[in-house]
C-alpha positions in Angstrom: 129.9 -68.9 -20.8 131.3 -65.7 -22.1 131.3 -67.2 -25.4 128.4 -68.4 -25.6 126.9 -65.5 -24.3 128.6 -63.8 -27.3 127.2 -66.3 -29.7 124.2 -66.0 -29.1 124.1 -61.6 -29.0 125.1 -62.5 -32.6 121.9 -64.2 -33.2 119.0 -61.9 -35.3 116.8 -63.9 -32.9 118.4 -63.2 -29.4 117.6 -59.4 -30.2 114.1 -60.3 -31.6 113.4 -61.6 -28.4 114.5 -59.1 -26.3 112.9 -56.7 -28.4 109.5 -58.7 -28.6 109.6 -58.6 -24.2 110.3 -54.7 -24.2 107.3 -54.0 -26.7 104.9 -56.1 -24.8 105.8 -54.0 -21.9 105.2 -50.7 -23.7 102.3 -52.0 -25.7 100.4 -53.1 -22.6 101.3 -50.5 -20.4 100.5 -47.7 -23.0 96.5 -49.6 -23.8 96.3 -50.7 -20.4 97.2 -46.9 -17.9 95.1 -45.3 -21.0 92.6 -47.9 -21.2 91.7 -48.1 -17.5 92.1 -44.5 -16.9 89.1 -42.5 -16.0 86.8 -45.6 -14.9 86.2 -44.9 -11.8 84.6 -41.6 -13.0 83.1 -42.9 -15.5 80.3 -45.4 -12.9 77.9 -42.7 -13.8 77.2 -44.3 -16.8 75.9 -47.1 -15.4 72.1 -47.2 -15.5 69.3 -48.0 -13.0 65.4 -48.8 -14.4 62.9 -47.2 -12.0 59.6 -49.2 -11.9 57.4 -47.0 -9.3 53.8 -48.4 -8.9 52.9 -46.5 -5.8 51.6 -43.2 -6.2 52.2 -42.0 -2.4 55.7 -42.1 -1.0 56.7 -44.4 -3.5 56.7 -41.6 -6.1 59.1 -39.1 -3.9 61.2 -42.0 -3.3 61.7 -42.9 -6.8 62.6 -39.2 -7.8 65.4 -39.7 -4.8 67.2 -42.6 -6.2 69.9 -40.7 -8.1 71.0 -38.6 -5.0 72.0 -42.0 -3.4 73.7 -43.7 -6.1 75.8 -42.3 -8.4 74.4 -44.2 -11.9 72.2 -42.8 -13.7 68.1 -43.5 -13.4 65.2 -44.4 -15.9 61.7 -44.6 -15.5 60.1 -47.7 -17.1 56.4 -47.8 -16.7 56.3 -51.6 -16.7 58.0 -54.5 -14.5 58.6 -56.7 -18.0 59.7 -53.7 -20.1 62.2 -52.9 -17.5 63.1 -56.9 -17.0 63.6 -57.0 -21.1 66.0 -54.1 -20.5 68.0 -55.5 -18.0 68.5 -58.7 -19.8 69.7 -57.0 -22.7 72.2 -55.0 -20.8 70.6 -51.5 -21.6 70.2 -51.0 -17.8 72.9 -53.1 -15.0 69.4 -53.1 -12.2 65.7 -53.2 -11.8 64.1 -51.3 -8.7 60.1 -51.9 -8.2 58.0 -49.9 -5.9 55.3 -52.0 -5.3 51.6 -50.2 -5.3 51.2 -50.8 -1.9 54.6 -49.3 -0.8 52.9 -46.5 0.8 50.3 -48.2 2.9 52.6 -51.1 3.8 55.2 -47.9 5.0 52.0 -46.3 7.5 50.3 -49.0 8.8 52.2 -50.1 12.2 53.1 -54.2 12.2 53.6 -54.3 8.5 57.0 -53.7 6.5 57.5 -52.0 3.4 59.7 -54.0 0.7 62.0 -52.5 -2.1 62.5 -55.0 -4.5 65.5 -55.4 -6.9 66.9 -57.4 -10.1 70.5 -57.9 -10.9 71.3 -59.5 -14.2 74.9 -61.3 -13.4 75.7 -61.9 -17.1 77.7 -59.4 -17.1 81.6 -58.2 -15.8 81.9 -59.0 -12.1 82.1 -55.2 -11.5 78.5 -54.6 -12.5 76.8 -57.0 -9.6 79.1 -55.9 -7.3 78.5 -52.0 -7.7 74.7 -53.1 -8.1 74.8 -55.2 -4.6 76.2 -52.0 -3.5 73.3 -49.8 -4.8 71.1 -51.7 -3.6 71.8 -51.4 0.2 72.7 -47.8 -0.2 69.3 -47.3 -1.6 67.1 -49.2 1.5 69.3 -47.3 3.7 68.3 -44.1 2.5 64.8 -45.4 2.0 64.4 -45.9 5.3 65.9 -42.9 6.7 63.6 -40.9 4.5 60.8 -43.4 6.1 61.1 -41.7 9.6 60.5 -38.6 8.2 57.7 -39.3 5.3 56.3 -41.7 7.5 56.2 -39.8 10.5 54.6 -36.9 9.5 51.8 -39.0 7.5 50.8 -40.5 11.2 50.8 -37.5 12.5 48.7 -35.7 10.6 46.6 -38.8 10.1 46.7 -40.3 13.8 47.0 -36.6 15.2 49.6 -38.1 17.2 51.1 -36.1 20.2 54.8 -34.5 19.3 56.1 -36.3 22.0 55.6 -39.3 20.7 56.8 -38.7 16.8 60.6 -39.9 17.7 59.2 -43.3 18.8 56.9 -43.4 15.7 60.0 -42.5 13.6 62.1 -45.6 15.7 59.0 -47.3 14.5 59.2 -46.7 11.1 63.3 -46.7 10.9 62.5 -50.7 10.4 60.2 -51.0 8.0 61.7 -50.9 4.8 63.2 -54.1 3.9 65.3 -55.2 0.4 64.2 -58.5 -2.0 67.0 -58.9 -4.5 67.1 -61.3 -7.4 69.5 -62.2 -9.5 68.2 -63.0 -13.3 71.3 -65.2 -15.2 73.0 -66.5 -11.7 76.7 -67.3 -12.6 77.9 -70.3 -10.4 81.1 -69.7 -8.7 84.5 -67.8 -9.6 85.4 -69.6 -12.2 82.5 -69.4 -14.5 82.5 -66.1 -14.3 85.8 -65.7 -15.6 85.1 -68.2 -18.3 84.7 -65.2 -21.0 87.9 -63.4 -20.3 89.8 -67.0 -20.2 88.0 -68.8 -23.6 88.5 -65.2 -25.1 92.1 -64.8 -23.8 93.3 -68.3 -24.8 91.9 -67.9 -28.2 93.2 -65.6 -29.3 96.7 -66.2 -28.2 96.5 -69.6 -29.6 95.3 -68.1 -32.7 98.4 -65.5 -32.9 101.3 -68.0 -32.4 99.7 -70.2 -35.1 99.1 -67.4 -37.3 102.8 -67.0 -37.0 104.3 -70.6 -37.6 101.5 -70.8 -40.4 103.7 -67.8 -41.8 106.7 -69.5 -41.1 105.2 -72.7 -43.2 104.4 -70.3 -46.2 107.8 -68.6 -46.1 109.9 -71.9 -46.3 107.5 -73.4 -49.0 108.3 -70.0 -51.0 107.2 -70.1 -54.8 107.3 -73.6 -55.1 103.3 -73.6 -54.3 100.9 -70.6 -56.0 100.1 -67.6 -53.4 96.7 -68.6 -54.0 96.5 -72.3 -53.3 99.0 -71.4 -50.4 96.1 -69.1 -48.9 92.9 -71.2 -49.7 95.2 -74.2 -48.0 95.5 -71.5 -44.8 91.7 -70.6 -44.8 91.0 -74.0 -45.0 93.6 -75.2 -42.5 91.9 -72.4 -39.8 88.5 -73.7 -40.1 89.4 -76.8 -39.8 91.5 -76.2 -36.4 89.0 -73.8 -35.6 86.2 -76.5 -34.9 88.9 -78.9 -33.5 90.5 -76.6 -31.0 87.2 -75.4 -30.5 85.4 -78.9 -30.0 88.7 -79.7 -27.1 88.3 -76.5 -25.3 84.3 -76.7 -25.0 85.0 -80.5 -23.7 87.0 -79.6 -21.5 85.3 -76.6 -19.6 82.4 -78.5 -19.8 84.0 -81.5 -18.1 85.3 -79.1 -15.4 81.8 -77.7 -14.1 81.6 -75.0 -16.7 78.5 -73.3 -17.4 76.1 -73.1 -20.5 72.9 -71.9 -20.4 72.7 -72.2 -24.3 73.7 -75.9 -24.3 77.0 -77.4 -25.3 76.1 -77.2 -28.9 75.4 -74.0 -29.3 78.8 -73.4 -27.2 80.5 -75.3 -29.0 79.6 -73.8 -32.5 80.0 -70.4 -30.8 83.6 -71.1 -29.9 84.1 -72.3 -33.3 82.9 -69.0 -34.9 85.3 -66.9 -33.1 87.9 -69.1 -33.2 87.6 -68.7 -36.7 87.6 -65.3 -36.6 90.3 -64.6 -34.3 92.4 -66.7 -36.8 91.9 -65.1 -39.8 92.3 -61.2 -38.0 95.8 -62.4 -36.6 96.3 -63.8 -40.0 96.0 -60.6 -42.2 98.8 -58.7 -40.2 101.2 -61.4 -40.2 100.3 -61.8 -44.3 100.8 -58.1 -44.6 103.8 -57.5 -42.3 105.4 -61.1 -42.1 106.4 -62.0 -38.7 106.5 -58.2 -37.9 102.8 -58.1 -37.9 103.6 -60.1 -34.4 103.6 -56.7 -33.0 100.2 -55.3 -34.2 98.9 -58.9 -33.3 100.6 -58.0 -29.5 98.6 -54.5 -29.5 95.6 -56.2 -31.0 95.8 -58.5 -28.0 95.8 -55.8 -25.3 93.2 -53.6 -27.3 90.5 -56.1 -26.8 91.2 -57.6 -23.3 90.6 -53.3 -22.3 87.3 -53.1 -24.9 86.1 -56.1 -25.0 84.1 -56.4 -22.1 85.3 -58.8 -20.3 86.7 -57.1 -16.9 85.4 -53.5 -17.4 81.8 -52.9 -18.5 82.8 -51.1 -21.6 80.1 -48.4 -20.5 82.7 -47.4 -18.0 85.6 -46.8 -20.5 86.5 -43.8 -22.1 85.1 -43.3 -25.7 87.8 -43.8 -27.8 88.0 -47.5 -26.4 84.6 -47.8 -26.6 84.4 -46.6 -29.9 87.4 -49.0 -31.2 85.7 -51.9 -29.6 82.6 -51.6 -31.9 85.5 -52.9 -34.9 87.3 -56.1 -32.8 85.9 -59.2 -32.7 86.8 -60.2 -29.1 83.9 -58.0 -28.0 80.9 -59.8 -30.0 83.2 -63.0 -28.7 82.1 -61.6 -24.7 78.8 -61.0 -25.5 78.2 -63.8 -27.2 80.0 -65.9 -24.6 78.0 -64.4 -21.6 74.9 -64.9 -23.4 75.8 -68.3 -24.6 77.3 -69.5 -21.0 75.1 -67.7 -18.4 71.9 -66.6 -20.3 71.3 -63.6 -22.4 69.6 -61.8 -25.4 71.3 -65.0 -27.6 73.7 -65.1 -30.3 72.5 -63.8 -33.5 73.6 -60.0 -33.0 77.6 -61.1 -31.9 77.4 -64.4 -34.0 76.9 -61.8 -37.2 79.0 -59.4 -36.3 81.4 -62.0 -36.0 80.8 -63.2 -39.9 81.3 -60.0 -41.1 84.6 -59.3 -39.5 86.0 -63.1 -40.6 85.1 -62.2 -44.1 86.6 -58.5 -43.8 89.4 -60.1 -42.9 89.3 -62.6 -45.3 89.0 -59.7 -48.0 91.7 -58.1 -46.7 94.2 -61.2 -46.8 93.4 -61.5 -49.9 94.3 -58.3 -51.0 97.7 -58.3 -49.2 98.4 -61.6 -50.9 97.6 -60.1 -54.1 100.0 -57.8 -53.3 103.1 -59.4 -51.6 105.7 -61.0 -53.3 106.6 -64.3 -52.8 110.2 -65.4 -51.9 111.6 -67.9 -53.7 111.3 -71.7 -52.9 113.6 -73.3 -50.4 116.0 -76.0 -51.6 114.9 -78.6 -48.6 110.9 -78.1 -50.1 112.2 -78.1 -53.2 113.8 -81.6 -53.1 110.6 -82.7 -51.7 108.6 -81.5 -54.0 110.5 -83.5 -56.5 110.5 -86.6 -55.1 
């Protein structure tokens, strides 16, 4: 064993590897402790729409909101304003005061109803801290309730002051919670299905970006740069629509969910498929296989920005910021729209297009650039005979 230990610490590759494990560890702990940091404080960013049609209590109430939860609040006149928000994922919940919240809240037998929209498109994170706010808003509702409501019946009802605490018990009970959910994702595992069609494409797209390098290194000079890199370009697309076709098949055949259709899934997939190919292409074309490492980084980068666990409103700005420029976060969007229901695909599906033929550009360039190495004796012979 000692020996063959020895052999293989002579090996460039044994120390490759090694080297490849230590850098994912720094890579993703570096994006990941940075990436993550600050989250927590950053919930405030999260946004509320306010739709108060009562002009009583209704109106104190609304002004209240933002001392019980700690997102920030926007008052939309109308319910379908603030509905055309929330599916567009400029606000993470709808609150409506309906007119008669007031009446409904003073007039003994009756209940007063809060009601609230949750758009579940969207990280897990958001309809959780949204259930959340929800609850904590009623709550303080209410307890506000005993006090609003109580002195409106007194002064109204001139009712003794003996009697105001069972007025406020009264009243304590009134205010009840109607939530909705617009875009319901069914089960755990669909609504993971953006991190995991996101994550699997883009790793798949790295290791072939890197034997597809390996393939152009061996066939050296013996083949034009260019015909070499139309061949590539042609060879992702192709695989792109393949792979894609298999994995759409397959989730589909699972229980997966798509709101769009399996077409439009499916042609979705492709896109960013194609996309993630060519972006782990241009490193590996500019760096050989040490563009593996920016590929690695690249990785991490997007699984933080993208989207997919952490609303990106709730990451710090440089991550947010960087996110705008990788093309796993219009591959969320599109994927959350596409799966569970949403604004649709033409904002993401463009972005997408203009980052696969940026990249595209750029690849070009580098194989402008690059020099090739010379032909390999094995493709050589084959290419004579």
């Amino acid at each position: 064993m000692r020996n063959a230990w020895k052999c293989f610490m002579k090996q460039r590759t044994t120390a490759v590897g090694i080297a490849t494990a230590l850098m994912f560890q720094l890579i993703f702990g570096v994006i990941w402790m940075t990436g993550y940091d600050g989250v927590t404080d950053n919930v405030s960013q999260l946004t509320v729409a306010i739709v108060n049609e009562d002009s009583g209590i209704g109106k104190q109430v609304a002004e209240n909101v933002g001392k019980h939860v700690p997102f920030l609040t926007k008052a939309v006149d109308r319910l379908e304003q603030a509905l055309s928000l929330l599916n567009e994922r400029e606000v993470q919940m709808v609150m409506r005061i309906p007119a008669d919240f007031s009446d409904r809240l003073q007039t003994p037998g009756q209940t007063a109803e809060l009601h609230y929209w949750i758009n579940e498109s969207n990280p897990m994170l958001v309809k959780n801290a949204m259930q959340q706010a929800s609850s904590a808003v009623t709550a303080a509702v209410n307890r506000e309730a005993v006090t609003l409501g109580a002195q409106a019946l007194l002064t109204r009802m001139n009712v003794p002051a003996g009697q105001a605490q069972g007025a406020a018990q009264q009243l304590a009970e009134k205010v009840t919670a109607k939530v909705e959910s617009t875009h319901p994702v069914s089960g755990m595992n669909n609504q993971m299905l953006p991190l995991m069609t996101v994550l699997a494409s883009f790793v798949g797209s790295m290791i072939m970006a890197m034997q597809l390098q390996q393939s152009s290194d061996a066939i050296g000079a013996a083949v034009g740069r260019w015909s070499k890199f139309a061949a590539r370009t042609v060879i992702n697309a192709v695989s792109a629509v393949v792979v894609a076709l298999f994995g759409t098949s397959l989730v589909m055949a699972l229980g997966g969910q798509a709101e769009g259709g399996f077409w439009a899934a499916w042609g979705f997939q492709s896109l960013y498929l194609f996309c993630f190919m060519l972006f782990a292409q241009l490193f590996v074309i500019m760096f050989g296989q040490a563009g593996m490492l920016f590929n690695i980084a690249a990785l991490s980068t997007q699984l933080v920005s993208s989207g997919a666990m952490v609303p990106r409103e709730l990451l710090s700005g440089f991550y947010r910021e960087i996110g705008r420029y990788l093309p796993a976060t219009y591959a969320v969007e599109g994927n959350m729209n596409v799966l569970f229901g949403g604004p649709g695909l033409a904002v993401p599906a463009t972005a997408l297009a203009g980052i696969a033929i940026g990249c595209l550009a750029l690849g070009a360039a580098a194989v402008a650039i690059r020099k090739e190495k010379s032909v390999s004796p094995e493709i050589s012979g084959k290419l004579a005979s």
